[in-house]
ZAMARGU-4260 file (C-alpha; in steps of 0.2 Angstrom, whole numbers, plus 5000, padded with zeros to 4 digits):
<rodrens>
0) 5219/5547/5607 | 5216/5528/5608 | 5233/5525/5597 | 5243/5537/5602 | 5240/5527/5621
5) 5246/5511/5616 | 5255/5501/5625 | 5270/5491/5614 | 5266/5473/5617 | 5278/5461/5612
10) 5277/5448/5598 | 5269/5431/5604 | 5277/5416/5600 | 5267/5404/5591 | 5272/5386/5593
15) 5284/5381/5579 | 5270/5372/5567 | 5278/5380/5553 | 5295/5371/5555 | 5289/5356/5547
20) 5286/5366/5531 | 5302/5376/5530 | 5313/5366/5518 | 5331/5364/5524 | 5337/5365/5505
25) 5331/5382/5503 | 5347/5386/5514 | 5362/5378/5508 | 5368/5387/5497 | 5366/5407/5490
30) 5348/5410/5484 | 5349/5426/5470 | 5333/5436/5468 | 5326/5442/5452 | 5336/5453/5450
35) 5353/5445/5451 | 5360/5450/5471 | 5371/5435/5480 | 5374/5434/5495 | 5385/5426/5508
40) 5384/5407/5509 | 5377/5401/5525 | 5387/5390/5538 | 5378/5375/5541 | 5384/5364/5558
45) 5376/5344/5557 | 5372/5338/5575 | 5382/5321/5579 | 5365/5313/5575 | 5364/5320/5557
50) 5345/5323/5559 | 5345/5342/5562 | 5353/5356/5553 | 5358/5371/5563 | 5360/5388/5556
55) 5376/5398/5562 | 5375/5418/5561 | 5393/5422/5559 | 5397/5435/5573 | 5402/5448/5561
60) 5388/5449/5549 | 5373/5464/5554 | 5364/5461/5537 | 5364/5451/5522 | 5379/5465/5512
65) 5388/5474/5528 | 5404/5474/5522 | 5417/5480/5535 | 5437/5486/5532 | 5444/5490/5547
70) 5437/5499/5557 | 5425/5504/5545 | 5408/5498/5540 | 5395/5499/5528 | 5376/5496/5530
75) 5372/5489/5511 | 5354/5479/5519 | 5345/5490/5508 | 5351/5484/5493 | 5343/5468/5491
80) 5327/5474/5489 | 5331/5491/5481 | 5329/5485/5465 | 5312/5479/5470 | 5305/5493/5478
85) 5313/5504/5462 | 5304/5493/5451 | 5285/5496/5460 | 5292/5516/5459 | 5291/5515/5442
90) 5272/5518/5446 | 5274/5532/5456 | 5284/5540/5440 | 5269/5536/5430 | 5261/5545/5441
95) 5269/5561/5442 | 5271/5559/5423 | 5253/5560/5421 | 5250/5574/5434 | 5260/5585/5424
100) 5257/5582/5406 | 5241/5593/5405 | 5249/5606/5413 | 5254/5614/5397 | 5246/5604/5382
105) 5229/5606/5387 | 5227/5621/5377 | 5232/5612/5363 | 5224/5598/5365 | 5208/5610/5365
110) 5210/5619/5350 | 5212/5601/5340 | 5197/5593/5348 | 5187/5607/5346 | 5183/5613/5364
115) 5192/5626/5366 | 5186/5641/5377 | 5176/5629/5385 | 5183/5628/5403 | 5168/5615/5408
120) 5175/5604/5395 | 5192/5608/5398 | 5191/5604/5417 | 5182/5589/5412 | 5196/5582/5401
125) 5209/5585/5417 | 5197/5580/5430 | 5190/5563/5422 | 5207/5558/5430 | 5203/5558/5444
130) 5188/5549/5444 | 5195/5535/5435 | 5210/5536/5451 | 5194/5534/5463 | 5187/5518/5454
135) 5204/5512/5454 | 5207/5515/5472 | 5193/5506/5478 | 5194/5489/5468 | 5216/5487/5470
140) 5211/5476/5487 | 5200/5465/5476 | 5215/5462/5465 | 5228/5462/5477 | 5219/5449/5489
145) 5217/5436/5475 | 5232/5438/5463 | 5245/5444/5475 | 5255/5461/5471 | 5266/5455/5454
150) 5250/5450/5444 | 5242/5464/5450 | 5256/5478/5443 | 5256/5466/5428 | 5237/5467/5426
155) 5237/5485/5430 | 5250/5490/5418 | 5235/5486/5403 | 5224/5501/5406 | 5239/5513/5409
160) 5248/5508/5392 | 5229/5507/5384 | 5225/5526/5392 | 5240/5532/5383 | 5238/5527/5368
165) 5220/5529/5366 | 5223/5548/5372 | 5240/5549/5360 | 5227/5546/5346 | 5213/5555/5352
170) 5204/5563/5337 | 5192/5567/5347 | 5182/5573/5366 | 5176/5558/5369 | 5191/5548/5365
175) 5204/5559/5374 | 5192/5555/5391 | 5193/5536/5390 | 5210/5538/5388 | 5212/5549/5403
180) 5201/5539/5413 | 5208/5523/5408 | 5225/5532/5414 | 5216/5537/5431 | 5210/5518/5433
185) 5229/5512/5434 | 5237/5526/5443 | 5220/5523/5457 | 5227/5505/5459 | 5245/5510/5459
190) 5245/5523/5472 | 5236/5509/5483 | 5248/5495/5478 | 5264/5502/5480 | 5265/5506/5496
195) 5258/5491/5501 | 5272/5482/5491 | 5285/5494/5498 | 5281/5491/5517 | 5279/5472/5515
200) 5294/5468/5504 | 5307/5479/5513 | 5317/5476/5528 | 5311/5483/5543 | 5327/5493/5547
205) 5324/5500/5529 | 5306/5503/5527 | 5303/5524/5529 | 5319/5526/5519 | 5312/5514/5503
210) 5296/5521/5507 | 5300/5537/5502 | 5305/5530/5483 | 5285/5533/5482 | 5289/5553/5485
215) 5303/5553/5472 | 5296/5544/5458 | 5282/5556/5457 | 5292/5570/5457 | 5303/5566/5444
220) 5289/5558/5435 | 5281/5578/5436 | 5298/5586/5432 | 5300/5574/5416 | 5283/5579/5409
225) 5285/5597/5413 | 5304/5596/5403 | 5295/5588/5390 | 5281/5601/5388 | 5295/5614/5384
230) 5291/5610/5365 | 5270/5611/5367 | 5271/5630/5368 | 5279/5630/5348 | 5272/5613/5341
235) 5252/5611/5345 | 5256/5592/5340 | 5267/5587/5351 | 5256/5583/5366 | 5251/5567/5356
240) 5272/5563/5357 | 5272/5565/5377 | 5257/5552/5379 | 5264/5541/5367 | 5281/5542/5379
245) 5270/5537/5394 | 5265/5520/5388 | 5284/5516/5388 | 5287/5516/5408 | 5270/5505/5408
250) 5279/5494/5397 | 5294/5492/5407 | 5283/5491/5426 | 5276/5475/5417 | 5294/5466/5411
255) 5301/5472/5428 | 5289/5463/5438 | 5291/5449/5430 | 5308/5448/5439 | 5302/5455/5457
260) 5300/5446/5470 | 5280/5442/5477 | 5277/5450/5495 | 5281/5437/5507 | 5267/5441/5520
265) 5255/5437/5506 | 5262/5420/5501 | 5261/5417/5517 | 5244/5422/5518 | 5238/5406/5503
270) 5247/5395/5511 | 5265/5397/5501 | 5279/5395/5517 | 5293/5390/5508 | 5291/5406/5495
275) 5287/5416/5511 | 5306/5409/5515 | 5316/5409/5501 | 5312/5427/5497 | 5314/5433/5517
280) 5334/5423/5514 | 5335/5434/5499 | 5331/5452/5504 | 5331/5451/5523 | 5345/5438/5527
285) 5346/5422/5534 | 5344/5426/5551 | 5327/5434/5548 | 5320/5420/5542 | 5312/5411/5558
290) 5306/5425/5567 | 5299/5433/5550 | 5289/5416/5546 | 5284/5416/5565 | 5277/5433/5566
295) 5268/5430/5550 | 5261/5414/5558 | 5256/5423/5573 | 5245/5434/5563 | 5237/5423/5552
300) 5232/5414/5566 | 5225/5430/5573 | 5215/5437/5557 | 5211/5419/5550 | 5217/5409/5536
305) 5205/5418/5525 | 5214/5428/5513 | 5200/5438/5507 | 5193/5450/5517 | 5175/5460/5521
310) 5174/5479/5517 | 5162/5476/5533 | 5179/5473/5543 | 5183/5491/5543 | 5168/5496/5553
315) 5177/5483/5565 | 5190/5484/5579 | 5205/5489/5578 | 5203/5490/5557 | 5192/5504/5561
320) 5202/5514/5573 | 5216/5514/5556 | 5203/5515/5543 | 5197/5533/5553 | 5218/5538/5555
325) 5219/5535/5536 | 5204/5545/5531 | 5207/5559/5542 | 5226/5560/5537 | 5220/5561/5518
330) 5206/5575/5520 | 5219/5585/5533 | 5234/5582/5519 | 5222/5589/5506 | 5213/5604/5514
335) 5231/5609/5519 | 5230/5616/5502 | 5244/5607/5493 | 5235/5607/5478 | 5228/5627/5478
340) 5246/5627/5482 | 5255/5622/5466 | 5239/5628/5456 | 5244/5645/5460 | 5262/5643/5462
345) 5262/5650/5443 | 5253/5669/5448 | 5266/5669/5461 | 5281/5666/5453 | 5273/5677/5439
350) 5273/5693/5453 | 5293/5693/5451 | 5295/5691/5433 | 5295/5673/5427 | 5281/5674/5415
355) 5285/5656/5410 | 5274/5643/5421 | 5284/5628/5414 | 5300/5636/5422 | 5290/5642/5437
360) 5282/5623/5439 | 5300/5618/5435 | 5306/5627/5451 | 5291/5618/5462 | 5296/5600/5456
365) 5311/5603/5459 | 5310/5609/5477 | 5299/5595/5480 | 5311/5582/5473 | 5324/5588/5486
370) 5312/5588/5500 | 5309/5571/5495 | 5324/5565/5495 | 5328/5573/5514 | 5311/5562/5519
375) 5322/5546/5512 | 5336/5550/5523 | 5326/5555/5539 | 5313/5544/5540 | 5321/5530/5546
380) 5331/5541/5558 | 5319/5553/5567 | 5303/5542/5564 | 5286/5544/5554 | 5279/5554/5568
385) 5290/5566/5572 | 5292/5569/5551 | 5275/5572/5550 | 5274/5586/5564 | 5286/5594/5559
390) 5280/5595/5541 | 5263/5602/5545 | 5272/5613/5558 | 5282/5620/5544 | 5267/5620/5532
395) 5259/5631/5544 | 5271/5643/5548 | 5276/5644/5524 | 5258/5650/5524 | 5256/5663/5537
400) 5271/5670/5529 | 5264/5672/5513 | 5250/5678/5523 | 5260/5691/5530 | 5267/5696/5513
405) 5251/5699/5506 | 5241/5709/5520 | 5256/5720/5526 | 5267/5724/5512 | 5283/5734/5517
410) 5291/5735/5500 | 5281/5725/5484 | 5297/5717/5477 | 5301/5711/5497 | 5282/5705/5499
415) 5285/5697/5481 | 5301/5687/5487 | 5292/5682/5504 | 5280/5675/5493 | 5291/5665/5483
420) 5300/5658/5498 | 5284/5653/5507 | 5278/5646/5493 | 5294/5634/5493 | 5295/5633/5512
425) 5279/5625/5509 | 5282/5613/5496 | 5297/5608/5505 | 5289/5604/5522 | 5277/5596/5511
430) 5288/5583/5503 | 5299/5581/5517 | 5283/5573/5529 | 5265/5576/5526 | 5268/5572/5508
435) 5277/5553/5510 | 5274/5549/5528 | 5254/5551/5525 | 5255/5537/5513 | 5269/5525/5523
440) 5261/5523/5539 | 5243/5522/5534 | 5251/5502/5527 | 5263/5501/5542 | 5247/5504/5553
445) 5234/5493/5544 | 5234/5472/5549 | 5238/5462/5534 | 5221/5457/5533 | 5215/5470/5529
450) 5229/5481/5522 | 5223/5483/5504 | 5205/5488/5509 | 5209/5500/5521 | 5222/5509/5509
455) 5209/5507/5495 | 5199/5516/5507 | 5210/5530/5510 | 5214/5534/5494 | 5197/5533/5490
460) 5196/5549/5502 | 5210/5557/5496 | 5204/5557/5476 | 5186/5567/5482 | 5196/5580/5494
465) 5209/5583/5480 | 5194/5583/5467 | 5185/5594/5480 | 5199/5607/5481 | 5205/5608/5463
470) 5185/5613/5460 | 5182/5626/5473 | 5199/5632/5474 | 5197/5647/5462 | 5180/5652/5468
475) 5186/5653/5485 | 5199/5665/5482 | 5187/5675/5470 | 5175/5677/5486 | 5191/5679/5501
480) 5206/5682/5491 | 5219/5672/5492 | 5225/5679/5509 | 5211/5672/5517 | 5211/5654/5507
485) 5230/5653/5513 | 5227/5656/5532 | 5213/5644/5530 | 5228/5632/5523 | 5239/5637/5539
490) 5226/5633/5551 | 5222/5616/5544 | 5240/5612/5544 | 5241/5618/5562 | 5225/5606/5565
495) 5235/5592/5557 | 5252/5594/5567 | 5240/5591/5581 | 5231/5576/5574 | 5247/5568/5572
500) 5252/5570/5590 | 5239/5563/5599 | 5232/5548/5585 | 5251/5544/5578 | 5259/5530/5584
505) 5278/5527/5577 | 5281/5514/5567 | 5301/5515/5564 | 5310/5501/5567 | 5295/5487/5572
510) 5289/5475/5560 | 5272/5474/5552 | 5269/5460/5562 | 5273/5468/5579 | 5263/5483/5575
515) 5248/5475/5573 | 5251/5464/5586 | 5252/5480/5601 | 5236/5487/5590 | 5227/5474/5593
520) 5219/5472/5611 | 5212/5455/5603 | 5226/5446/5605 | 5233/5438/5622 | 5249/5446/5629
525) 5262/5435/5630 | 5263/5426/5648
</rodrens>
């Protein structure tokens, strides 16, 4: 409960030491990010002694690209750093991708390579995935402390074009698993990266809604691969095409960076103010520029000039207080049962005639892909907190229907449509909070220190529970029956709705900076 108790403490101002670096020049004219956006020159007033240059705000300007007619406005401070932010999504679209590309062509990848029948091997071949993810999530902080988030997407493009190739040419068990695990090593660093890239390069106002572009790439990344998988079930080859298809988006992660932007907080962190500022005048807008590069001071004056940090420093207050909400949010997100979930979706749909498990994994994607996209527009609005209750609330409530449907049947094609709508109801609440929320504040929460270790950390956890439940899943409903696994779900979800009560602190409109600043009991209150 120690988080959900604390009290908002507001930013301390650091003396302006800073000043002295900030180069006036950055700021006479309109700077253009990567990726070609301008904005709005800035009105400069000179002094009568020509030494200082004042910034002037014009009244009628909210964000960098509000543009007003009339009496109407429109809020466009996304925008700047939407291309950004959709450019480290491409990840997240690998990552679906990659999900659902075995769904269908793992039989046929078995009868070439000559294990078929063999379900040891063929778990194997899905599973080495995720233990490749787990190596991955553990060394991204490494990376992303020295190299910064753009050479680390760079870098980690290498293993995930590598892992599709090696698997599109597989001619053999023992080939087909280094591709999969080299493809588990990239998406590992990815799913850390990304949101730590998200939450540090977007506007505050923005954060929850750009966040969400996590959520969305991997469902359309898992609906693609599931389209494409159509043709496996007439050509045995044609699973070699879909990997060679997933080196592309790698490819294009690795040109795109090249034109992103570099966090801010982390230029900040080695030393590199000026960056810091040109890119906060880009994306945020000139008025952000001051208090941005004072808040980052005020931190780095806090956690030390250091930039690398101690896995030793999560056993450490208050990195230890998130580190324990980020492990505890995985393992609830996970024994919530998303996974048993949509493995079983397929049987379920199966129980009211669609034999075809592409189309039925066709409907889940897409369910989850409209879920998603009412997280991007709520997050921002009703807050992370509120998002996440609600969606374990909901969770809870899909499974005791189906529940319901299974144990008290009042007509078998009315138990088999309750089925089918739990079964939704679930994947929607799912997508809508504990599935983008879980993996937004977990960044939001963590210092800047010690961001990258405590995400690698997390995901860490969530790569063994997911591992854990895809391998005791089936062997839990062979011994309860599925009734009983799925009540199991609801009450975990139920446990979760409460977690997120008491340890859950909102995040929505506050800065990084301020967060970490009222987490932190460390540092002296403003007097």
């Amino acid at each position: 409960m120690w988080v959900a108790t604390v009290l908002h403490q507001p930013v301390v101002p650091v003396p302006p030491i800073f000043g002295s670096h900030l180069n006036p020049k950055l700021f006479h004219k309109p700077k253009t990010c990567g990726f070609g956006f301008r904005f709005p020159p800035v009105k400069l007033k000179v002094s009568a002694t020509k030494k200082q240059l004042q910034t002037q705000k014009p009244d009628d300007e909210d964000s960098p690209t509000e543009w007003k007619s009339n009496d109407q406005s429109v809020d466009l401070g996304w925008l700047p750093a939407f291309p950004h932010v959709l450019t480290a999504s491409m990840s997240n679209f690998l990552f679906g991708y990659h999900i659902g590309v075995m769904n269908g062509p793992i039989i046929s990848i078995a009868q070439e390579l000559g294990f078929e029948g063999d379900p040891i091997l063929e778990g194997l071949v899905v599973s080495i995935f995720i233990a490749g993810a787990f190596v991955g999530s553990i060394s991204c902080s490494s990376l992303v402390d020295k190299l910064g988030c753009r050479r680390t997407f760079q870098i980690d493009t290498i293993p995930l074009i590598l892992g599709a190739i090696v698997s599109a040419q597989a001619h053999s068990l023992d080939e087909v698993l280094l591709g999969r695990f080299l493809v588990g090593l990239g998406i590992g660093v990815n799913t850390v990266l990304v949101p730590i890239y998200i939450s540090e390069v977007a506007p505050t106002k923005y954060r929850g809604s750009l966040g969400t572009l996590c959520q969305i790439g991997t469902c359309l990344g898992i609906i693609l691969s599931l389209f494409l998988g159509i043709p496996a079930e007439d050509d045995p080859h044609w699973w070699r095409t879909m990997f060679y298809i997933a080196s592309i988006p790698g490819f294009l992660l690795s040109l795109g960076m090249q034109f992103a932007v570099e966090s801010p907080r982390w230029l900040c962190r080695v030393g590199k103010i000026n960056d810091a500022a040109a890119i906060i005048h880009n994306l945020w807008g000139y008025s952000e520029v001051d208090k941005a590069i004072e808040e980052f001071q005020s931190v780095i004056k806090n956690d030390g000039s250091d930039a690398d940090s101690r896995w030793l420093e999560l056993l450490e207050e208050p990195h230890s207080r998130v580190a324990f909400i980020g492990g505890v949010l995985f393992v609830l997100q996970q024994f919530a049962g998303i996974n048993g979930v949509l493995y079983f979706s397929s049987l379920t749909f199966q129980d009211v005639g669609i034999a075809s498990g592409a189309l039925a994994s066709l409907f889940v994607g897409l369910t989850n892909f409209v879920g998603a996209l009412c997280a991007s527009f709520f997050m921002d609005t009703q807050g992370r907190k509120k998002l996440l209750i609600g969606s374990y609330l909901g969770m809870a409530v899909s499974m005791f229907v189906i529940v319901f449907a299974i144990n008290f049947p009042l007509d078998e094609d009315f138990s088999h449509n309750l089925s089918i709508l739990g079964t939704l109801m679930y994947i929607f609440t799912f997508a809508i909070g504990a599935g983008p929320v879980t993996g937004l504040i977990i960044p939001e929460l963590s210092s800047n220190r010690t961001r990258g270790k405590i995400m690698g950390f997390s995901f860490s956890v969530h790569w063994v529970c997911n591992f854990l439940v895809g391998l005791f899943f089936l062997d839990l409903v062979e011994i309860f029956g599925v009734a009983s696994v799925y009540a199991g779900f609801g009450s975990v979800s139920l446990l979760s709705a409460v977690f997120a009560y008491y340890f859950i602190v909102e995040t929505k409109g506050r800065s990084l900076e301020e967060i970490e600043l009222s987490l932190n009991s460390n540092f002296p209150p403003k007097r």
